[in-house]
N, CA, C and O atoms as a GROMACS GRO file, in nm:
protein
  520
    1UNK      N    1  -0.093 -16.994   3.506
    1UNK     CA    2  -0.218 -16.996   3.430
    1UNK      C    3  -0.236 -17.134   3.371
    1UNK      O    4  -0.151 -17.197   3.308
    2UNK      N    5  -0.353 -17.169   3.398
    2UNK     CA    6  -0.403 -17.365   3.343
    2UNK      C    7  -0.430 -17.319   3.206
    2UNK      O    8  -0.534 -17.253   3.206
    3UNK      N    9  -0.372 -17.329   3.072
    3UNK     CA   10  -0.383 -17.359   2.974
    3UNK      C   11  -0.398 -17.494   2.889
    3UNK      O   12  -0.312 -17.533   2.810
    4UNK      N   13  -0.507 -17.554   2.912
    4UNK     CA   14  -0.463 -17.667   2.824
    4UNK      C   15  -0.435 -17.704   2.671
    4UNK      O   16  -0.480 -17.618   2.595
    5UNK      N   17  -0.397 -17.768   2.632
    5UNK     CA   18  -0.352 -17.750   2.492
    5UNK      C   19  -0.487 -17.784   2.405
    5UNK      O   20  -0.490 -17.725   2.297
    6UNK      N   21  -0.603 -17.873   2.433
    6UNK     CA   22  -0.713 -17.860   2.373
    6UNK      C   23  -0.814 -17.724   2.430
    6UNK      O   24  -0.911 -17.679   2.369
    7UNK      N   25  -0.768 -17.682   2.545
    7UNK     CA   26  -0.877 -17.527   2.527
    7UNK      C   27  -0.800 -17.411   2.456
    7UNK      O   28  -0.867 -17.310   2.435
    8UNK      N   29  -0.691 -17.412   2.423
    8UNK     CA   30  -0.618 -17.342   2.305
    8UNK      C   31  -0.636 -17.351   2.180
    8UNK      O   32  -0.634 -17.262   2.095
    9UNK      N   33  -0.656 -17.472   2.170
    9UNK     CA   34  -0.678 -17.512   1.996
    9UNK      C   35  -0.830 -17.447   2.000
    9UNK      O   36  -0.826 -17.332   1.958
   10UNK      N   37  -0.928 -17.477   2.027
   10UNK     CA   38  -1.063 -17.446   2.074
   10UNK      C   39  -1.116 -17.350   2.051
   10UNK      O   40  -1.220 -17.332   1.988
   11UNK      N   41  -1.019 -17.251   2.121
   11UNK     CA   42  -1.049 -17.114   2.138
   11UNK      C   43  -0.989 -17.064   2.009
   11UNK      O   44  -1.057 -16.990   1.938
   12UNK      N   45  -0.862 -17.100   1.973
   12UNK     CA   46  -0.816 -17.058   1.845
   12UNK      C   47  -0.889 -17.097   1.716
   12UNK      O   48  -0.864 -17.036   1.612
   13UNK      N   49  -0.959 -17.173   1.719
   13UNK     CA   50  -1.077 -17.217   1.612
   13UNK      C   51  -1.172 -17.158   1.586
   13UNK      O   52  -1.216 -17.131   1.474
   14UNK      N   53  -1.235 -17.121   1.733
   14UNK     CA   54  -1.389 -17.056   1.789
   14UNK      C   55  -1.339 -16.889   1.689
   14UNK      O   56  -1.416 -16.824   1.619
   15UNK      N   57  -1.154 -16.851   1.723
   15UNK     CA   58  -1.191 -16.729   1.653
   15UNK      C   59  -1.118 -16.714   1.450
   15UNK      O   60  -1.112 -16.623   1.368
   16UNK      N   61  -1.090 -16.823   1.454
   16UNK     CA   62  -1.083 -16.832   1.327
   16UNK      C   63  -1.274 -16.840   1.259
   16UNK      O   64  -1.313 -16.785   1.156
   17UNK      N   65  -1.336 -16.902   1.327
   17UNK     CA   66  -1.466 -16.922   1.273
   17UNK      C   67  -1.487 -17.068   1.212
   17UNK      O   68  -1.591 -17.093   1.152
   18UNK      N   69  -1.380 -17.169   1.228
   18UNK     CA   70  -1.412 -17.300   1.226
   18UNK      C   71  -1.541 -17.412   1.242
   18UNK      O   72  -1.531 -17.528   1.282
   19UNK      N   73  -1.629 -17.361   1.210
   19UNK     CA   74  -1.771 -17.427   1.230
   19UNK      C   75  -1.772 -17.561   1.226
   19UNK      O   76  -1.850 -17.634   1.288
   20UNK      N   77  -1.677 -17.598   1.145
   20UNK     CA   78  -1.721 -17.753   1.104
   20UNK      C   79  -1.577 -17.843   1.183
   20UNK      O   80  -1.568 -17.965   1.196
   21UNK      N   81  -1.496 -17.759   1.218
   21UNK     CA   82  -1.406 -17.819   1.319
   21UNK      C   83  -1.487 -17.843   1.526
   21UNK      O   84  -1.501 -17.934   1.608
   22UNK      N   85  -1.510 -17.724   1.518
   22UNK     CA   86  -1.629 -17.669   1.644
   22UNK      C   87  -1.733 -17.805   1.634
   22UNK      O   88  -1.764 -17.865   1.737
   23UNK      N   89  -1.777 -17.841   1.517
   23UNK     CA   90  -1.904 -17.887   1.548
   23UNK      C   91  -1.798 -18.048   1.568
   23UNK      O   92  -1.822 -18.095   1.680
   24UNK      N   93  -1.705 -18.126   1.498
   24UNK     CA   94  -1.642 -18.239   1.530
   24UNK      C   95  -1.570 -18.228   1.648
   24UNK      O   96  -1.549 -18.341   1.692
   25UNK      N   97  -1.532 -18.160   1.704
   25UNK     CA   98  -1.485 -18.128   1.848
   25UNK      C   99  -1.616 -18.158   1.958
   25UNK      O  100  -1.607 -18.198   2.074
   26UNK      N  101  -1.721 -18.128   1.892
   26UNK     CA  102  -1.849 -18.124   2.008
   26UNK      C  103  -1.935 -18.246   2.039
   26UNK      O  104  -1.994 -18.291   2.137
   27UNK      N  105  -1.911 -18.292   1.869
   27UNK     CA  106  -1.970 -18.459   1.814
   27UNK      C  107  -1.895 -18.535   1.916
   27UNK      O  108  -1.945 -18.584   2.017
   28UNK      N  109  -1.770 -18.540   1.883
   28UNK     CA  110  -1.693 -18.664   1.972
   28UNK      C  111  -1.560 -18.607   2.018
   28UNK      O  112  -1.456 -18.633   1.957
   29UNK      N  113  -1.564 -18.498   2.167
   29UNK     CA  114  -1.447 -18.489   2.147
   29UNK      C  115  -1.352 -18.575   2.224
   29UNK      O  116  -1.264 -18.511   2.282
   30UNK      N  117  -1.348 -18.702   2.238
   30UNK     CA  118  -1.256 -18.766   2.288
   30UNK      C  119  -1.222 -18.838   2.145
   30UNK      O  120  -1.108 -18.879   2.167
   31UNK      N  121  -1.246 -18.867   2.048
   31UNK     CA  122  -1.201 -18.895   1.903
   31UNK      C  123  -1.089 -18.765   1.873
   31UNK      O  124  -0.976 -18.784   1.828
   32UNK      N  125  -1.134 -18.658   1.901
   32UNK     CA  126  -1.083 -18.570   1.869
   32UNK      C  127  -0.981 -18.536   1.965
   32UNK      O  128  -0.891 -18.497   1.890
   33UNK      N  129  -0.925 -18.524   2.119
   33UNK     CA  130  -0.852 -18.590   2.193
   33UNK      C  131  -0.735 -18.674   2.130
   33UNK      O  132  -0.614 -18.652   2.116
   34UNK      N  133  -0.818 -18.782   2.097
   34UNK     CA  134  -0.702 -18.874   2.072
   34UNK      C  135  -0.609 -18.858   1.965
   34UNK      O  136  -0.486 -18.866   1.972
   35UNK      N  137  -0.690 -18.832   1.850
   35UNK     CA  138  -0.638 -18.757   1.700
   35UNK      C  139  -0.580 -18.664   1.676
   35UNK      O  140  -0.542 -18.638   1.562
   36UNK      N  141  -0.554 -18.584   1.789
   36UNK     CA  142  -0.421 -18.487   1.834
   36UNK      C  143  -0.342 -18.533   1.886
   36UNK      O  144  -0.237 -18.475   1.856
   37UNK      N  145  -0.320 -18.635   1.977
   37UNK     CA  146  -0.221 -18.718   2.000
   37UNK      C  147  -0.183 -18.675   2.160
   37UNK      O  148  -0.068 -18.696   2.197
   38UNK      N  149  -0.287 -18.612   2.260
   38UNK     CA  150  -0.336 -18.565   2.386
   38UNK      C  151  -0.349 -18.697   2.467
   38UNK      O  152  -0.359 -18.813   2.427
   39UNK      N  153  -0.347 -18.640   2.600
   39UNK     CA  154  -0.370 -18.737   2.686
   39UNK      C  155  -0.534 -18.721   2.711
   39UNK      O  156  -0.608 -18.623   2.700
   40UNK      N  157  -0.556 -18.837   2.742
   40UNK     CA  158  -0.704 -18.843   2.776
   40UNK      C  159  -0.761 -18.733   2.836
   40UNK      O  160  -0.680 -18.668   2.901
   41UNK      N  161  -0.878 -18.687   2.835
   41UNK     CA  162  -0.964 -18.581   2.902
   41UNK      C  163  -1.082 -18.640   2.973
   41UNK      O  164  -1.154 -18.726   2.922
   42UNK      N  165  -1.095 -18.599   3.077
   42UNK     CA  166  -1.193 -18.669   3.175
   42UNK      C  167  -1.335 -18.607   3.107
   42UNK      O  168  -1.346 -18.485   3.094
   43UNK      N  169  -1.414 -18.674   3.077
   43UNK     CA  170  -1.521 -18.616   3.006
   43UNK      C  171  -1.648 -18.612   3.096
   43UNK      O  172  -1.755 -18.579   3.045
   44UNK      N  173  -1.641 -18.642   3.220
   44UNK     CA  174  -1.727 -18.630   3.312
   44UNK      C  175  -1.692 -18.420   3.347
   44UNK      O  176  -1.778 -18.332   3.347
   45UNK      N  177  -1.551 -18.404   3.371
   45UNK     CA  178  -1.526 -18.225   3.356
   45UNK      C  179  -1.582 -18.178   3.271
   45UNK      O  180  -1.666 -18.090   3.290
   46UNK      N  181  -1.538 -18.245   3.099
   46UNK     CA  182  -1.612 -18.163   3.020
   46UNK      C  183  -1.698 -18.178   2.960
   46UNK      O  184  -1.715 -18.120   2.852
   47UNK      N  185  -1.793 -18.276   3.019
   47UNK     CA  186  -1.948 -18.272   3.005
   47UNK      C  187  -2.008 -18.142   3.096
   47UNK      O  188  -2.095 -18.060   3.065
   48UNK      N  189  -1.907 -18.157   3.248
   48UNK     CA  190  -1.966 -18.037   3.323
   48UNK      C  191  -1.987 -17.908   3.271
   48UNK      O  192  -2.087 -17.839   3.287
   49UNK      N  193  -1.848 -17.871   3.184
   49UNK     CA  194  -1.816 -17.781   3.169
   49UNK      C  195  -1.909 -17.747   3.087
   49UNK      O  196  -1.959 -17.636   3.101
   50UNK      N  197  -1.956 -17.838   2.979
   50UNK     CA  198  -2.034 -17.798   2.851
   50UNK      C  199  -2.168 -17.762   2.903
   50UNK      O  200  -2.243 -17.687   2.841
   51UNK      N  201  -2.198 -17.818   3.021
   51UNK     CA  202  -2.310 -17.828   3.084
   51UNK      C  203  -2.318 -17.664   3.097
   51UNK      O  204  -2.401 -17.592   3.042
   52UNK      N  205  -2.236 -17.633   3.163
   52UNK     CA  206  -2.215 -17.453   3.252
   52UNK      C  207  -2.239 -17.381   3.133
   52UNK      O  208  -2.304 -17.276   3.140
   53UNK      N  209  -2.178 -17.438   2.979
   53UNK     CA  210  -2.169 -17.314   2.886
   53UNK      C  211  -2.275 -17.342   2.859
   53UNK      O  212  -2.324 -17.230   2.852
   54UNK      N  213  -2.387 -17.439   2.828
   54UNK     CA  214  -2.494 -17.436   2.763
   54UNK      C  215  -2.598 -17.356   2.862
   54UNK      O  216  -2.683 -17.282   2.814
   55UNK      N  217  -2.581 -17.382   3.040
   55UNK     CA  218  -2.632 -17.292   3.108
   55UNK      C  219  -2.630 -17.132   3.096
   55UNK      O  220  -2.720 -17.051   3.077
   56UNK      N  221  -2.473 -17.115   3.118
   56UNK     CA  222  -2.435 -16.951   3.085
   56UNK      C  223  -2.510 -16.918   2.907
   56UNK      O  224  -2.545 -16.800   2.901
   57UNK      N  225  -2.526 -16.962   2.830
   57UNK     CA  226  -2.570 -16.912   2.715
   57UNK      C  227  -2.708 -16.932   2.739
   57UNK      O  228  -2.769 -16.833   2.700
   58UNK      N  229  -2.777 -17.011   2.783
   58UNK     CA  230  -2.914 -17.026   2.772
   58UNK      C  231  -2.977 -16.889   2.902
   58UNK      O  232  -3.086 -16.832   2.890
   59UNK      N  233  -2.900 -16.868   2.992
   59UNK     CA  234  -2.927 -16.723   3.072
   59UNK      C  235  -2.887 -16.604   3.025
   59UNK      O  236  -2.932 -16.500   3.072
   60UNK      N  237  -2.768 -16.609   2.895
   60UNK     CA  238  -2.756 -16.515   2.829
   60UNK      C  239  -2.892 -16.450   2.752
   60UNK      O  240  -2.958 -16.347   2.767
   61UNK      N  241  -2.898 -16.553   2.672
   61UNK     CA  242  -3.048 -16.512   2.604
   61UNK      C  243  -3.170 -16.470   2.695
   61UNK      O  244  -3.245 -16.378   2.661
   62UNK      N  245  -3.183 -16.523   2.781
   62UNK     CA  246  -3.314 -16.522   2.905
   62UNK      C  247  -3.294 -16.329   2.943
   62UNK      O  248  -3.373 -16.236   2.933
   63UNK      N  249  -3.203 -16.334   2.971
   63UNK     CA  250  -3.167 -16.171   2.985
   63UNK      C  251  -3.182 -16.049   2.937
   63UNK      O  252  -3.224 -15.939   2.971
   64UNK      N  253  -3.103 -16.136   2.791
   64UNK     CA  254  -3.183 -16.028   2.638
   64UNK      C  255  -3.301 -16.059   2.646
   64UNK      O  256  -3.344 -16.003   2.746
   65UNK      N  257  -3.385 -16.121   2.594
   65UNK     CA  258  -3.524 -16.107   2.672
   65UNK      C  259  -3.612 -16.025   2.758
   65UNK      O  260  -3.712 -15.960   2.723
   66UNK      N  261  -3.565 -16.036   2.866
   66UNK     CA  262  -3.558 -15.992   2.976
   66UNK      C  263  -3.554 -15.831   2.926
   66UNK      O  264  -3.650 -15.780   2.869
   67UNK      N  265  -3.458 -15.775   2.950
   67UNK     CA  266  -3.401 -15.652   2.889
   67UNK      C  267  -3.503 -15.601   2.794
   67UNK      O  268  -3.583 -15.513   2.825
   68UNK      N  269  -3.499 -15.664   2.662
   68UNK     CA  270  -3.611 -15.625   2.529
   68UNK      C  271  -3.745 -15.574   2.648
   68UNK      O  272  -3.791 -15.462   2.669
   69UNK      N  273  -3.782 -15.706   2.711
   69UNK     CA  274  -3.934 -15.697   2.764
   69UNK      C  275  -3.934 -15.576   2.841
   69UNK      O  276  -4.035 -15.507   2.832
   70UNK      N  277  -3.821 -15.528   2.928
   70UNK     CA  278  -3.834 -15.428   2.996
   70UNK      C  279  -3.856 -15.280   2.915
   70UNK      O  280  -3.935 -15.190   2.944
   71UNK      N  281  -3.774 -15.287   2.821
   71UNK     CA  282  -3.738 -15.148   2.742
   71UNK      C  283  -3.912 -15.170   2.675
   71UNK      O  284  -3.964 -15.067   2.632
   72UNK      N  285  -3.974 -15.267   2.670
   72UNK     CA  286  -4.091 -15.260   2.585
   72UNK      C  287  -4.233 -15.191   2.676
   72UNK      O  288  -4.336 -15.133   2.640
   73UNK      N  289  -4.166 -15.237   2.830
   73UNK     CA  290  -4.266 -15.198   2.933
   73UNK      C  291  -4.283 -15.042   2.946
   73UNK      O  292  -4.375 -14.961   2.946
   74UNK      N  293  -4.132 -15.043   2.956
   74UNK     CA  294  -4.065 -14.886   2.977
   74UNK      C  295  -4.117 -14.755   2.852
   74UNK      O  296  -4.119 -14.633   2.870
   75UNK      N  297  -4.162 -14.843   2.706
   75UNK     CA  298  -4.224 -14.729   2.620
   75UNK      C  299  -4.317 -14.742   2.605
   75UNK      O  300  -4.360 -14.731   2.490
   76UNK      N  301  -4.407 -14.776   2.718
   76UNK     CA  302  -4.548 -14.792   2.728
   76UNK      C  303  -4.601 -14.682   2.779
   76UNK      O  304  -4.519 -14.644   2.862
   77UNK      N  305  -4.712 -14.590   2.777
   77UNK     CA  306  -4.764 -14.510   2.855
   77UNK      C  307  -4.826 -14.569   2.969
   77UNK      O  308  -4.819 -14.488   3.062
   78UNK      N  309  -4.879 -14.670   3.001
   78UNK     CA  310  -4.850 -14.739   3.153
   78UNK      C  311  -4.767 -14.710   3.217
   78UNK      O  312  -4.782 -14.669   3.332
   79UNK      N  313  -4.682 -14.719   3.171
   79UNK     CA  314  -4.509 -14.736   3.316
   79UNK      C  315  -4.476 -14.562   3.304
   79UNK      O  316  -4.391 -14.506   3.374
   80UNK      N  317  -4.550 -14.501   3.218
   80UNK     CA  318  -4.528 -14.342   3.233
   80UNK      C  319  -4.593 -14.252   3.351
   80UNK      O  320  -4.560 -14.144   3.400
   81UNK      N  321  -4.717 -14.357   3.382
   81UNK     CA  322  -4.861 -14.338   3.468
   81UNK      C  323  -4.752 -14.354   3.591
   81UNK      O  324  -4.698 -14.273   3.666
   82UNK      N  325  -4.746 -14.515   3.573
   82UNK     CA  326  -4.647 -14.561   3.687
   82UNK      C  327  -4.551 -14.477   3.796
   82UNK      O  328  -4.555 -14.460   3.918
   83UNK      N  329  -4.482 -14.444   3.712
   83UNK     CA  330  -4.377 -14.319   3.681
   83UNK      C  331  -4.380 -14.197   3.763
   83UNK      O  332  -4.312 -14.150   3.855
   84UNK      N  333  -4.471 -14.166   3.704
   84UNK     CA  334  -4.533 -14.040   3.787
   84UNK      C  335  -4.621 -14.034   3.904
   84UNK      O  336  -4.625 -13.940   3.984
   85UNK      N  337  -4.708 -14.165   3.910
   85UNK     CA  338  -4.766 -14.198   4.021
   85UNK      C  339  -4.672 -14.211   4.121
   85UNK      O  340  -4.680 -14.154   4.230
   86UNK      N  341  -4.594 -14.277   4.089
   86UNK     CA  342  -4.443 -14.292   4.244
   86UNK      C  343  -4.400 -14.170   4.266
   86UNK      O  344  -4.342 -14.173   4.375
   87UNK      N  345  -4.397 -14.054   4.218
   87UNK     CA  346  -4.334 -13.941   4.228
   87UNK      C  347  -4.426 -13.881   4.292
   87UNK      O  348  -4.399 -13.837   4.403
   88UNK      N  349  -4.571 -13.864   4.232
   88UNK     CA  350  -4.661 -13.822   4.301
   88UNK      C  351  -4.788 -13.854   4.307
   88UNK      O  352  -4.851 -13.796   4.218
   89UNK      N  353  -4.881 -13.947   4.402
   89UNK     CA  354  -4.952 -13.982   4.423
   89UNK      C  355  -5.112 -13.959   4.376
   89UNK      O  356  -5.203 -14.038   4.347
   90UNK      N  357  -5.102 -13.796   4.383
   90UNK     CA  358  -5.254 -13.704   4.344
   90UNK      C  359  -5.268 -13.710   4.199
   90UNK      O  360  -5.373 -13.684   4.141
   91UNK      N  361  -5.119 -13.760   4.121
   91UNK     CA  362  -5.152 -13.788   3.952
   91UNK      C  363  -5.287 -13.927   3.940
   91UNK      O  364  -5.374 -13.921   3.854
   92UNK      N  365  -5.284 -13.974   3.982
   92UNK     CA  366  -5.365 -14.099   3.972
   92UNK      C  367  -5.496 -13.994   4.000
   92UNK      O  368  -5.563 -13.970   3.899
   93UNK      N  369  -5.533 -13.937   4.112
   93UNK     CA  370  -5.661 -13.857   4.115
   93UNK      C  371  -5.667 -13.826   4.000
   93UNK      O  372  -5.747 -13.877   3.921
   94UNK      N  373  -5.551 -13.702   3.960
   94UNK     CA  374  -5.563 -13.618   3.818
   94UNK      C  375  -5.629 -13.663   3.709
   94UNK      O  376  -5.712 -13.601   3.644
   95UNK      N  377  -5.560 -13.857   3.678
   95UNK     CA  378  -5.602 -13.902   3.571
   95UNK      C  379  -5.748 -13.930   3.547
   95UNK      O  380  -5.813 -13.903   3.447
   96UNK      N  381  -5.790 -13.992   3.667
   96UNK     CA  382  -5.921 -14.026   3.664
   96UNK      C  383  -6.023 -13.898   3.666
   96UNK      O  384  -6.133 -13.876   3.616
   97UNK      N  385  -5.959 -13.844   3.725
   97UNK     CA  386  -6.084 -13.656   3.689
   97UNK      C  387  -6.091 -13.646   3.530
   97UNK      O  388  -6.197 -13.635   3.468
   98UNK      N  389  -5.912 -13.651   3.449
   98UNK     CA  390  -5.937 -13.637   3.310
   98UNK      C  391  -6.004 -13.761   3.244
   98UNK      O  392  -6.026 -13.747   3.124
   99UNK      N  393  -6.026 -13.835   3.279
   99UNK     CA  394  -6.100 -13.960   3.219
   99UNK      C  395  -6.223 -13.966   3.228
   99UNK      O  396  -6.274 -13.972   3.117
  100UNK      N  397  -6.322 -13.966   3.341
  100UNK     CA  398  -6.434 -13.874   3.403
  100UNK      C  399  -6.468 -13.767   3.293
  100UNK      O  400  -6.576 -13.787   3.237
  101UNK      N  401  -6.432 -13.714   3.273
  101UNK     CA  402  -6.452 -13.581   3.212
  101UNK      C  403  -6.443 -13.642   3.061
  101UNK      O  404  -6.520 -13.596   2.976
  102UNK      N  405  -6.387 -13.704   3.039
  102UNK     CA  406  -6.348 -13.720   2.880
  102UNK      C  407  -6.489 -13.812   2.853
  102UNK      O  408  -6.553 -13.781   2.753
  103UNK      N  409  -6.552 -13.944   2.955
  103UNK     CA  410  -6.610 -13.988   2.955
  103UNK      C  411  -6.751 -13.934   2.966
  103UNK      O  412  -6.837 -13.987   2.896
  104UNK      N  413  -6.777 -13.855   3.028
  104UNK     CA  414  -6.871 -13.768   3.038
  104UNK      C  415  -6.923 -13.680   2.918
  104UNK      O  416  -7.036 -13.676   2.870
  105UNK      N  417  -6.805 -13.610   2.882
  105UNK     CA  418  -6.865 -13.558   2.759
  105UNK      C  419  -6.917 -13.674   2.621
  105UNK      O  420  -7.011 -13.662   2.543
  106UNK      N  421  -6.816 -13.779   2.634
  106UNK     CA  422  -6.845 -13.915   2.505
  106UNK      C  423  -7.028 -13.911   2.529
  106UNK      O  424  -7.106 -13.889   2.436
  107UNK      N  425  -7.067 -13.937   2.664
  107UNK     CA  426  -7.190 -13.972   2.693
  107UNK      C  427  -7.307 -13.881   2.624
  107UNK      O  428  -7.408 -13.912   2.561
  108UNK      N  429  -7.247 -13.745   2.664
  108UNK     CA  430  -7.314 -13.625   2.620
  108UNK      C  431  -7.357 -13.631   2.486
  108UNK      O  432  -7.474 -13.647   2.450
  109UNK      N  433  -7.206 -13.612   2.376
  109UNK     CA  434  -7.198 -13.654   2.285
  109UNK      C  435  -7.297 -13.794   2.193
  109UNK      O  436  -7.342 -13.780   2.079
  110UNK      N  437  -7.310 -13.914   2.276
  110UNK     CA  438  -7.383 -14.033   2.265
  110UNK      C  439  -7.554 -13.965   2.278
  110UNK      O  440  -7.643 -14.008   2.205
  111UNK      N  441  -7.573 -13.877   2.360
  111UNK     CA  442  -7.688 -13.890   2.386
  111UNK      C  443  -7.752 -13.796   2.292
  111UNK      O  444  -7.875 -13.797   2.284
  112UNK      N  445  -7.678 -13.710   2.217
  112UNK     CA  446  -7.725 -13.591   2.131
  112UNK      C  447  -7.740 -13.661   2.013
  112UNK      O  448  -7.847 -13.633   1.961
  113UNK      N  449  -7.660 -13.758   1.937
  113UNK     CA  450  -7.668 -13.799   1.857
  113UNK      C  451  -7.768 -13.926   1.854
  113UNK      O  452  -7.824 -13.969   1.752
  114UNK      N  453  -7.777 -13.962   1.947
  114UNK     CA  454  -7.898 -14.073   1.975
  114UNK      C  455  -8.014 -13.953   1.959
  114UNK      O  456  -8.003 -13.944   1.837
  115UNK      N  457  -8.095 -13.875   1.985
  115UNK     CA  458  -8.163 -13.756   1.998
  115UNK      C  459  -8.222 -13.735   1.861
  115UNK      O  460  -8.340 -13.730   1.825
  116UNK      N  461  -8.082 -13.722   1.780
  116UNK     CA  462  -8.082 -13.659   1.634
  116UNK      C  463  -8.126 -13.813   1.599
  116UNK      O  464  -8.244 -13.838   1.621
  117UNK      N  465  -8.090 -13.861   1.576
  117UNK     CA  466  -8.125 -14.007   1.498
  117UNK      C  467  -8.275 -14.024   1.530
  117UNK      O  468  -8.338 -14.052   1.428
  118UNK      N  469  -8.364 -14.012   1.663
  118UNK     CA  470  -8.459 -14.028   1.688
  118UNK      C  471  -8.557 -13.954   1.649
  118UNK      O  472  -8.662 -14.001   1.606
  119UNK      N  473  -8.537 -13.846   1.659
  119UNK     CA  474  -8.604 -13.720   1.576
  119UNK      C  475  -8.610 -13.768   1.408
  119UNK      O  476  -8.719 -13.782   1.352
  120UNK      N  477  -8.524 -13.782   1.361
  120UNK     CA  478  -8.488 -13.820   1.178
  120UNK      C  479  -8.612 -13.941   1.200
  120UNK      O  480  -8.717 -13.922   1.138
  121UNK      N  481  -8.601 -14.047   1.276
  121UNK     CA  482  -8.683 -14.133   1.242
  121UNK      C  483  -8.824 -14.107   1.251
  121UNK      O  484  -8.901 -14.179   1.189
  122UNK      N  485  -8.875 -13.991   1.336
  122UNK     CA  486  -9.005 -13.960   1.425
  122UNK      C  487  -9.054 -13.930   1.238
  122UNK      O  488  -9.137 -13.982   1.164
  123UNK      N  489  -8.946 -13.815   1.221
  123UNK     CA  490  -8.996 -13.768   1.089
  123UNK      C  491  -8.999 -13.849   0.946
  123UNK      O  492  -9.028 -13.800   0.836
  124UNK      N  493  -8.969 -13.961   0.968
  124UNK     CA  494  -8.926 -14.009   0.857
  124UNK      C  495  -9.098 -14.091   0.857
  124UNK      O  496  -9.178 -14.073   0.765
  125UNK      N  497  -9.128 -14.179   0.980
  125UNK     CA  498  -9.243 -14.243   0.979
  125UNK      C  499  -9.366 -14.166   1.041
  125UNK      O  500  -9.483 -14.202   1.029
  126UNK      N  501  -9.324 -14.056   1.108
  126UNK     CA  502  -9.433 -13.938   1.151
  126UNK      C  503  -9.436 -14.026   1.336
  126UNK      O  504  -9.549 -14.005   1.380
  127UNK      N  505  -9.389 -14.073   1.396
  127UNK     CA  506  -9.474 -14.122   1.502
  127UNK      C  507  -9.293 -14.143   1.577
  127UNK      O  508  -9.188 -14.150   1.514
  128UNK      N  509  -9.314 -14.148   1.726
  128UNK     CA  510  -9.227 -14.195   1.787
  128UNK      C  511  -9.194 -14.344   1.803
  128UNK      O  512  -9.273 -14.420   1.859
  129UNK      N  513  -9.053 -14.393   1.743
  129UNK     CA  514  -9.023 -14.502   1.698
  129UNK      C  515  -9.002 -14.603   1.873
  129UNK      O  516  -9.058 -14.711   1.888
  130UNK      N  517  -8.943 -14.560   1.948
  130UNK     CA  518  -8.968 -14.620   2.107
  130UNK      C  519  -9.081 -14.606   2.205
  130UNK      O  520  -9.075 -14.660   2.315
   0.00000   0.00000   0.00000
């Protein structure tokens, strides 16, 4: 197993909770290298490396994201439509008959009360207002 003696210290810091060691390790760590009394570290590796973790964490988050957005899609009554439309096709008819219908009566509804309002006014000025 490749253990090196600065990804030991590192890791043993990261779980002590060392913040302000973490953050001088990150500032300069070939100062920090040397000040342990280590052999040089090729910092072209662990630029790479830092490179990969800042990648792997920045797709970490993208994921949670990701995830949240889905679970947000998922308690939508859309993706319920969805849902059931893949299961069965004639729901999509279904909906639009109940929508139709719901719409239909609104109209009904619209037109009775337009009716009543027109009447109130006939009587209010004696004459038909349109």
């Amino acid at each position: 197993m490749n253990s090196s003696p600065r990804r030991s210290t590192k890791l043993a810091t990261k779980k002590k909770g060392d913040i302000e060691l973490l953050e001088l390790i990150a500032k300069d760590p070939q100062a920090f290298i040397l000040k342990q009394g280590w052999a040089s570290v090729s910092l072209d590796v662990s630029r790479g490396l830092m490179e990969l973790r800042s990648l792997y964490e920045h797709l970490q988050a993208r994921i949670l994201e990701m995830i949240e957005t889905l679970d947000e899609v998922r308690a939508g009554a859309d993706y319920e439509v969805f849902r059931a439309a893949e299961e069965d096709e004639s729901v999509i008819g279904q909906i639009v008959s109940v929508q139709r219908e719901e719409v239909e009566r609104e109209i009904g509804e619209l037109k009775a009360e337009a009716e009543r309002i027109s009447e109130e006014a006939r009587e209010l000025v004696g004459e038909v207002p349109f």
